[in-house]
C-alpha positions, -999 to 999 in steps of 0.1 A, spaced: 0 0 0 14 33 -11 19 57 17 24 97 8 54 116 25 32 138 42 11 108 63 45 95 66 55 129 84 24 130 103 29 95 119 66 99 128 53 134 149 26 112 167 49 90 176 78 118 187 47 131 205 45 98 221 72 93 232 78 127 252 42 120 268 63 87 277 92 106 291 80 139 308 53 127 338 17 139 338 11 179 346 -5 172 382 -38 191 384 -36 220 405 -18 229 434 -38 209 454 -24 175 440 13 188 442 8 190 482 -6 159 483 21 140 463 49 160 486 25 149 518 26 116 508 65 115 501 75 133 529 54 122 559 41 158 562 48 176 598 13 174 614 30 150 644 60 171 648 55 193 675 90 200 685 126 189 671 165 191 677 188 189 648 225 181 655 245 200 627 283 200 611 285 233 595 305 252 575 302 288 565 332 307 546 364 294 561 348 286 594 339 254 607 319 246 637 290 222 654 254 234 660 223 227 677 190 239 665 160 236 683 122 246 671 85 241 685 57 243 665 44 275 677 73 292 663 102 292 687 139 283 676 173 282 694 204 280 673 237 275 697 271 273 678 296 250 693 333 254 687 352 222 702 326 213 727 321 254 741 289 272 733 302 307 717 271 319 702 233 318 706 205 327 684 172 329 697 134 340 687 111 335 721 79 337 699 78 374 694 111 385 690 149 378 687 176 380 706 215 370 704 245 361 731 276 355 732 299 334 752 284 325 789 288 356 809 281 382 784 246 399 784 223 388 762 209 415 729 176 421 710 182 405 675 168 434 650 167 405 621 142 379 641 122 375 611 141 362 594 148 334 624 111 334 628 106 327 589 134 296 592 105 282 623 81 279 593 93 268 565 82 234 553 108 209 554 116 214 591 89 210 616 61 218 589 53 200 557 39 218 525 4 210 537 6 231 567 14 266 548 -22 280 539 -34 264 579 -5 286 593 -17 316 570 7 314 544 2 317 505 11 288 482 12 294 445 18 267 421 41 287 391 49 262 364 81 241 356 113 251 355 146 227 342 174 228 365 205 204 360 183 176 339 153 180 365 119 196 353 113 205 386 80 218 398 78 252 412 57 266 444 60 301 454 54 306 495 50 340 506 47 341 541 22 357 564 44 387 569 48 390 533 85 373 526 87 356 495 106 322 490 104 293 458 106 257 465 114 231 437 102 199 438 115 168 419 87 149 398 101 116 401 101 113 443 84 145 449 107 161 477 118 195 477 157 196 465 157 233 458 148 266 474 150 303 462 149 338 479 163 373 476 177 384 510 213 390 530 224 358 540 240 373 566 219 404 576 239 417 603 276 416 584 264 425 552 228 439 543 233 433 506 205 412 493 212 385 468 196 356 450 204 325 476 199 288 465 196 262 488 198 223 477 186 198 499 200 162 493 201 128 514 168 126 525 161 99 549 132 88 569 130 100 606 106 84 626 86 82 597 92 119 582 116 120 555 141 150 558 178 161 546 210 156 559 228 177 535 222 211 524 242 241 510 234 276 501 249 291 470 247 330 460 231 325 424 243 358 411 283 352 416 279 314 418 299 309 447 287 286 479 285 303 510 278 276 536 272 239 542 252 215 564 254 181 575 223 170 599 244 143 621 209 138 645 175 144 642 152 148 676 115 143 671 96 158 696 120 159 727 108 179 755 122 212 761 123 235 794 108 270 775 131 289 794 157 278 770 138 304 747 141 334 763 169 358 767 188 351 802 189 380 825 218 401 823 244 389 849 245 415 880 273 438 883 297 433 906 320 461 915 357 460 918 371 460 955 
């Protein structure tokens, strides 16, 4: 049977059409769907009400341990740990931040507490994506994007105070490997605002909550990496005393004799 050049065309672009139907996965339908997937491969966060993170950090030339604690009504404590000694705190008590050095030193009202505050809700650590719009965040759903061979979906999460953040999640397992915001990554050396990427990698499950163990934060603008961390323990739900929130008196002064 005698087949003209032009059905011959048409067939071979059905079947190129196909095959990339084959190869890229179904466009989920609607936000709503995405959450669910990321619910489903994550665990959520809906039984984490508290959590400790034992880090291995690295930021510029500097080195250093960490432990980060959060509650689920918005509290954090970050202490740094250099060989075993605490040497720096960072704290937001639920309304506000403060800071302190090494034991002995007074404690100081953090002016950049949102943005410790906006690190207590972002999914990934004691939320998951399904508990944004509950807490009275904003979830958009903004197309796909290809980054390094992934057609990643892309969410936009403005918070309730109005900062703006992307996630990027992978359509094959459906975990959020990417994040995106424009802000100092170090607000109180350096105001200057840039383009910061954070990839997540090494997720694992934690008492049935999968979550990273690696992550680093690039500057997308000059392409350099600015930090690194390495979860080496993960804490669901301890118990914490909620003084450890809230800035220590100032230690009385005691005059010279």
């Amino acid at each position: 049977m005698y087949v003209s050049r032009n059905m011959r065309r048409v067939a071979l672009a059905a079947c190129v059409l196909a095959l990339a139907a084959c190869v890229r996965p179904p466009e989920p339908v609607g936000l709503t769907v995405i959450i669910a997937k990321n619910h489903t491969a994550t665990g959520g966060g809906a039984g984490i009400q508290s959590m400790e993170v034992d880090l291995a950090m690295q930021d510029g030339n500097s080195t250093f341990d960490a432990i980060y604690r959060v509650t689920r009504d918005g509290r954090m404590r970050i202490d740094i740990i250099d060989h075993g000694t605490r040497i720096y705190t960072e704290a937001y008590d639920g309304h506000a931040g403060w800071d302190q050095g090494k034991d002995g030193h007074a404690p100081f009202p953090d002016p950049h507490g949102d943005a410790l505050w906006h690190g207590t809700q972002f999914p990934g650590n004691i939320f998951g994506l399904d508990d944004m719009q509950k807490n009275g965040h904003t979830l958009q759903y903004m197309g796909r994007e290809t980054l390094a061979g992934v057609d990643y979906y892309v969410i936009k999460l403005t918070l309730s105070d109005g900062f703006e953040t992307y996630r990027y999640l992978n359509p094959q397992s459906w975990l959020m490997e990417r994040g995106r915001d424009f802000r100092a990554f170090h607000p109180a050396m350096d105001p200057k605002k840039t383009w910061v990427e954070t990839q997540w990698s090494d997720f694992r499950s934690v008492d049935g909550v999968m979550r990273s163990f690696s992550s680093v934060n690039v500057d997308l603008v000059s392409g350099k990496q600015l930090a690194s961390q390495r979860v080496t323990a993960y804490k669901i739900n301890p118990v914490f005393d909620p003084a450890i929130f809230v800035a220590p008196a100032a230690p009385a002064y005691i005059p010279a004799k």
